[in-house]
C-alpha positions, 0 to 999 in steps of 0.5 A: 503435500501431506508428505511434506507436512509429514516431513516438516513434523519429523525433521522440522527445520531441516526441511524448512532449510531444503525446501526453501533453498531448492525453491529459489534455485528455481524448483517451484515448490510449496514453500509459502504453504510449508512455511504457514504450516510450520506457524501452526506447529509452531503455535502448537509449540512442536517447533520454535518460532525463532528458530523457524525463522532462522532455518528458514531465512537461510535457505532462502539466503542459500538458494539466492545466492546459488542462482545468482552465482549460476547466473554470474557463470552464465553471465555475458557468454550466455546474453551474447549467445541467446539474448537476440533471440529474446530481445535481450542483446548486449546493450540492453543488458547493460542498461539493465545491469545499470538499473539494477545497480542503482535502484533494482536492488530495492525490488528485491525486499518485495520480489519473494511476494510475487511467484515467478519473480523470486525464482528468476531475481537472482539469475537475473542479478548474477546475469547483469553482474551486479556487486554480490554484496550489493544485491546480498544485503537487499535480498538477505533481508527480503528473504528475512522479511518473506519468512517471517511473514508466513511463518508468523501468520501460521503462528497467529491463525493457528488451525485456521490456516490452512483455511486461509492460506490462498486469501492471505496469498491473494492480499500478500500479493496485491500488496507487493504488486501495489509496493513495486507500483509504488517504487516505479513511481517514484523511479519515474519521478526521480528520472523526469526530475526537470518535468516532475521535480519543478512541481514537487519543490517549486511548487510544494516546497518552495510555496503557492507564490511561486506555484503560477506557472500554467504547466505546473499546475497541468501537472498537478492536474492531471497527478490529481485525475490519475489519484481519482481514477485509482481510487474509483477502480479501487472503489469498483473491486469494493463493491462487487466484492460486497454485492457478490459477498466475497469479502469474508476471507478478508474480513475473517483473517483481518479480524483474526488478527487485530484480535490476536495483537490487540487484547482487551487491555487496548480498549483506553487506546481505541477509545483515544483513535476512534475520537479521531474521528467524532464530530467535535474533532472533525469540526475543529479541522474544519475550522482550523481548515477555514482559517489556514485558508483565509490567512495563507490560501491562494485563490481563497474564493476558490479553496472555501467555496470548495471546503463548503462544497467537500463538507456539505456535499460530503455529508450527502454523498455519505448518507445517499451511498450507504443507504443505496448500498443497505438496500442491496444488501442487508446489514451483516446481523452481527453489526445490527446493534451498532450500526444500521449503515456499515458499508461504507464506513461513515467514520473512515470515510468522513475523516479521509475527506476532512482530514485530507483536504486539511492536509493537501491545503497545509501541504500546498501552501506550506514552505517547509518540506519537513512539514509537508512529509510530517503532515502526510505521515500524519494523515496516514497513521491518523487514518489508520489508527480510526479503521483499527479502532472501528475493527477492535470493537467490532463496530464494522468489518475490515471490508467497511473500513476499507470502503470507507477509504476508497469512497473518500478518496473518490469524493476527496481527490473529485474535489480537489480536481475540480478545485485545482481546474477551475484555479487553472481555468482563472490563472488562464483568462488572467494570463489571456487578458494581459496586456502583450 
């Protein structure tokens, strides 16, 4: 390793250019380690930071486009001589060329996360005879957007990189893992449009009247039971991860760089976020809430007695977990004069309870679709902008905000479940006690 940093010093963006290239031609190597040290040269201005990049992305480039021509040579001649052997005959790979063709190519934005795969994507692509211009134009920028990555994370941690190099490779990872989960949900969903489709724009778009039949809304269920489980899983790793104290890597380098892209000059903006989240803004959604579901709701008994239930069971849940959790743990000191609770966040996750059963309500009983993406976007970046504002003043740590989220979104799609089970549970008995 040191003789290559030795290298990287000497000849700079040459061996960015061979490293890399060699590296995706399937000769594993340090690349991601080399490109996060040429960040630290680069913030120590031995090295520019654009032309880094440049050097960089295109021996990334050559090296995909070198394996996939190898594997285009390959091509057939070898899938009928090998494939049976590993289950991959003849007709299996058109299946899969097809695929790729029509949706693979978009993997390979996030395939360079994920060691193994960016060695073998671009023998699989030439293998398949995919288009070379179809699979260049998604792998090209993939390996822009992977460069550029861990060359400006060695620029912003600077010394500390190293220091952090296998916790950033770690959450890197998880992150594109969640975004390929991501792409194949949606795939499925695109796929089993006669099954799924009906639920999304039957149901969603088209609006709560013509959200009746009984399928629909199992569906809806059982969408609802796998978001729950995610989010307690989720809520798992979170609290062995406090419990254990393994949360500092994650802490550190998150802090570090909200420190970085943020200067003090944010302080009027942060002040704006965090208000997002202040009793008086949680209130007026409540309200708001209230008189969305009395004028256009559906089963309105059902949806307010639930609001009341998600608002007031919610203060309760909240409070009770973070005192369980100080009790395990003591309070990090630097946070004492802040706040006596930090895990979970009180703000982050009130306001994904509140701000989310507002949102999934407008979205239900909503008729426009263009409403229905803009409220989801809103609640995300709404969510956002409130943990960013809790991390700049150092009232909490990433970790406590992260928690924030995972618990409300436990507590969050519990009550939406149990809601949407007791509509099925009366739409059920009406429909049994009709008259045949």
């Amino acid at each position: 390793m040191q003789f290559l940093t030795g290298l990287l010093e000497q000849y700079g963006y040459a061996v960015l250019f061979i490293v890399l290239m060699l590296e995706l031609i399937a000769l594993p190597g340090p690349g991601e380690f080399l490109m996060g040290y040429a960040g630290v040269l680069v913030f120590q201005e031995k090295l520019n930071w654009v032309l880094s990049m440049l050097a960089a992305g295109l021996g990334s480039c050559a090296g995909v486009s070198i394996s996939y021509w190898i594997g285009y040579r390959l091509g057939p001649a070898a899938i009928q001589k090998y494939g049976e052997r590993i289950h991959f005959g003849k007709d299996r790979m058109e299946k899969t060329a097809c695929w790729l063709a029509h949706y693979g190519n978009k993997l390979f934005l996030v395939a360079y996360f994920i060691p193994g795969v960016r060695h073998v994507a671009g023998y699989a692509a030439g293998i398949t005879h995919i288009r070379f211009r179809q699979y260049a134009i998604y792998a090209y920028c993939g390996a822009f957007l992977w460069v550029g990555t861990f060359i400006s994370l060695g620029k912003l941690l600077g010394p500390d990189w190293e220091q952090f190099h296998a916790a950033i490779k770690k959450y890197v990872l998880i992150g594109s893992l969640f975004a390929i989960i991501v792409f194949i949900l949606f795939y499925l969903i695109k796929t089993q449009k006669r099954k799924i489709r009906e639920l999304i724009i039957a149901g969603l778009v088209k609006g709560a009247r013509q959200f009746h039949s009984l399928r629909r809304l199992r569906l809806l269920i059982v969408l609802t039971a796998l978001l729950f489980l995610v989010f307690l899983m989720l809520m798992g790793s979170l609290i062995e991860n406090y419990i254990n104290n393994e949360s500092k890597p994650f802490d550190s380098i998150v802090t570090l760089v909200v420190t970085v892209l943020f200067h003090t000059g944010w302080q009027y903006w942060m002040e704006i976020f965090g208000a997002f989240a202040s009793r008086d803004v949680l209130l007026a959604v409540i309200v708001l809430t209230f008189f969305w579901t009395v004028f256009r709701g559906q089963d309105r008994k059902i949806e307010l007695s639930f609001l009341f239930f998600l608002v007031i069971g919610g203060e309760l849940y909240e409070e009770g977990i973070r005192r369980l959790f100080h009790s395990l743990h003591p309070v990090h000191a630097p946070l004492e004069s802040h706040v006596l609770y930090p895990f979970p966040s009180e703000q982050t996750l009130t306001a994904f309870v509140i701000f989310g059963f507002c949102a999934y309500l407008f979205v239900r009983h909503s008729h426009k679709a263009r409403l229905q993406t803009v409220t989801f976007f809103l609640f995300i970046i709404v969510l956002f902008l409130i943990g960013l504002s809790r991390v700049y003043f150092n009232e909490q740590y990433p970790s406590d905000v992260a928690a924030g989220y995972a618990f409300g979104g436990v507590w969050l799609s519990l009550n939406v479940l149990v809601m949407e089970l007791f509509r099925f549970s009366k739409r059920f008995t009406k429909l049994r006690n009709e008259p045949n």
